[in-house]
N, C-alpha and C positions, 0 to 999 in steps of 0.2 A: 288644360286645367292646372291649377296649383292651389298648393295648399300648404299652411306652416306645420311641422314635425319639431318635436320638441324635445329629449333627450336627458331627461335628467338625471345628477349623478349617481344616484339608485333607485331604484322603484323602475318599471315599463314605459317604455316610450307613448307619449300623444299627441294626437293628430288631430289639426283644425281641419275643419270643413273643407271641402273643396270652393275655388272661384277662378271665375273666366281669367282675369287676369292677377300680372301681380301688382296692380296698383290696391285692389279689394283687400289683397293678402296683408299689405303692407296696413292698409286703415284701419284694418281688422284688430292688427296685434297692437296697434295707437295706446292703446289703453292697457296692454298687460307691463307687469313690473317684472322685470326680468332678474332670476334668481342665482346666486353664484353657483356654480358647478352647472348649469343645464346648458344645453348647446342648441341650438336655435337652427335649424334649415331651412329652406326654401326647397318642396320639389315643385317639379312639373312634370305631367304624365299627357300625352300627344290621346285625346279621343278618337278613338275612328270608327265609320260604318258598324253596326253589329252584325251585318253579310262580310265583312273582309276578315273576320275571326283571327287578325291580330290583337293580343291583349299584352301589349307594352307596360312593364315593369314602372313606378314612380321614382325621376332619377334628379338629384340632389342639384341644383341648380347654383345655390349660395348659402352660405353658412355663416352665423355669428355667434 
């Protein structure tokens, strides 16, 4: 799954939606206007079974 994380120069970090891939991620943010000082990520976080009771961290793929 991935989803864009956003970083801006003060105030609390926010998080888009999760989606299957990052082509969704990328169409998604199409239309926002990106702000000076905020910092743009890309993570991705691996889903697995909910019987294999790994719960992997969401880890920073690409950044702008």
């Amino acid at each position: 799954m991935y989803r864009c994380k956003i970083v801006p120069y003060i105030g609390p970090t926010k998080y888009g939606e999760w989606f299957g891939t990052e082509s969704e991620v990328c169409s998604a943010m199409t239309g926002m206007i990106r702000k000076i000082g905020e910092r743009y990520y890309c993570e991705m976080k691996t889903i697995t079974c909910p019987e294999c009771g790994a719960d992997e961290s969401a880890k920073v793929i690409a950044k702008l």
